[in-house]
C-alpha positions, 0 to 999 in steps of 0.5 A: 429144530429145522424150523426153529433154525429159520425163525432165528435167522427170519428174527436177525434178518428182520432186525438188520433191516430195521437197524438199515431203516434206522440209519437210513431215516437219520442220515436223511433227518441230517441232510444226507451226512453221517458226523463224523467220529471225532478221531478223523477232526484235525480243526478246532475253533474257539471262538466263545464256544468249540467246533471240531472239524476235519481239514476238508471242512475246516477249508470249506467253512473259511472259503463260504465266510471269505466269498460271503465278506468279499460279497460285502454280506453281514455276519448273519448272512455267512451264519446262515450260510455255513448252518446250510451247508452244514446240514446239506453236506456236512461242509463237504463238496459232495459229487451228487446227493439227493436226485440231481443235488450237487456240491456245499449247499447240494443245489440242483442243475435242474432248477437253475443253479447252474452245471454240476461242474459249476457247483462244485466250485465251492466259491461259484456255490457260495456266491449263488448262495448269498445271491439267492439269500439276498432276495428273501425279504426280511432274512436278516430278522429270521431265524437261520432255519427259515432264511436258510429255508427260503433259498433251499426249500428243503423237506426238513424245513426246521433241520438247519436250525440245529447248526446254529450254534457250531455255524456262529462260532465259525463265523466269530473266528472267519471274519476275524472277530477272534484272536488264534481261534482257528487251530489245525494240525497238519500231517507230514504229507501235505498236498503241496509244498514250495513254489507250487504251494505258495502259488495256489495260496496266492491264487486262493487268496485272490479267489476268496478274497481278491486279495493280492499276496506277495508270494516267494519261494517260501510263502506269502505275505499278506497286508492286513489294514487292521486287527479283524483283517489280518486275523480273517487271513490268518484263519483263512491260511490254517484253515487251508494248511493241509491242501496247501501246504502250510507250515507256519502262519505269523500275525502279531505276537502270535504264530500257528505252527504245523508241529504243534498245531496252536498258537503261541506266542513268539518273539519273531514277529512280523512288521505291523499290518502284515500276515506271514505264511510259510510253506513246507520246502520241497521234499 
């Protein structure tokens, strides 16, 4: 009986560990980052096809697409940029990973991307990023995994391709090539609110856009020369509405509220050319 005992518990021990080995092995094959459930996503894009992000990864995906159009980079080069990201972080802002892999795009202090306080500016990041994909000959005419590989000279060379899809959808929304497309819902406990956050809206906008909004206590205005302007900001603000506080987004005849977490039409529109933000008032 004795020895039958320990060749169950030898047989449980055996499979947890190859379970372990299991998880192990994908979590590698998907660059270091589990999914995550669908319940803990607060983001949806539309945007001739759906990706679901939460609001951490929501914000780092309009802040790869802004710094990669200030940059003057084509929509392909923010594809390749956010499928990269995808795969290395999960478009998360990793405190460390493999070795000494740092930040979005996991790169290495110890290969010249700069100090690990530098890569985790996720705008210091992208614009490393777009620097070093700018320098692969040809990359525009590549498949995203090979110009993706290029930069990162990953040991799963063929693992970005498989963010492709989600990362083209993103970018259709972020650089303004879809209307309403970028819809959150916040939480009642937003990490800022009144002056405080209508500043670091502000300064966010200048950061990822050089941009110069007209701030109050209230929130901001954003002037937007054209359609595909005004629609990057706006997507830019809700995707940046739970670490800063945003409670409503107007641009055209459309409105993003943080009660309802969509767009929908609405008869207070603001002056042609204009994006509106409001922030939640202080508590």
């Amino acid at each position: 009986m004795w020895v039958r005992t320990r060749a169950v518990v030898a047989s449980g021990v055996v499979l947890v560990v190859l379970a372990a080995l299991g998880i192990w092995i994908a979590i590698r094959q998907m660059g270091g980052q589990l999914r995550l459930p669908l319940s803990t996503r607060t983001c949806t894009v539309q945007a001739d096809g759906r990706v679901v992000l939460d609001a951490d990864q929501m914000a780092n995906a309009a802040t790869i697409a802004a710094i990669g159009i200030q940059r003057k980079m084509p929509d392909q080069a923010v594809v390749v940029a956010l499928a990269t990201a995808y795969q290395e972080s999960g478009l998360r802002n990793l405190a460390g990973g493999d070795r000494d892999s740092v930040g979005l795009f996991q790169q290495r202090p110890s290969q010249g991307w700069g100090t690990p306080e530098q890569i985790r500016d996720p705008r210091y990041a992208a614009r490393k990023f777009y620097t070093a994909l700018k320098k692969v000959r040809g990359w525009e005419q590549m498949r995203v995994t090979d110009a993706a590989q290029n930069v990162q000279r990953s040991a799963f060379p063929e693992a970005y391709e498989k963010w492709a899809d989600e990362s083209e959808v993103l970018t259709r929304a972020l650089v303004g090539h879809a209307t309403g497309a970028v819809a959150c819902t916040v939480g009642r406990d937003p990490v800022m609110r009144g002056e405080a956050a209508a500043s670091a809206l502000t300064r966010g906008l200048a950061l990822d856009w050089g941009l110069a909004g007209v701030a109050d206590l209230t929130g901001l205005t954003v002037p937007a020369a054209d359609e595909r302007r005004g629609w990057r900001y706006a997507h830019w603000l809700v995707s940046h509405a739970q670490d800063h506080g945003v409670k409503r987004v107007r641009f055209g005849d459309l409105e993003w509220t943080a009660r309802d977490g969509t767009w929908n039409r609405t008869d207070d529109a603001p002056a042609a050319g204009r994006v509106v933000a409001e922030v939640f008032a202080e508590a």
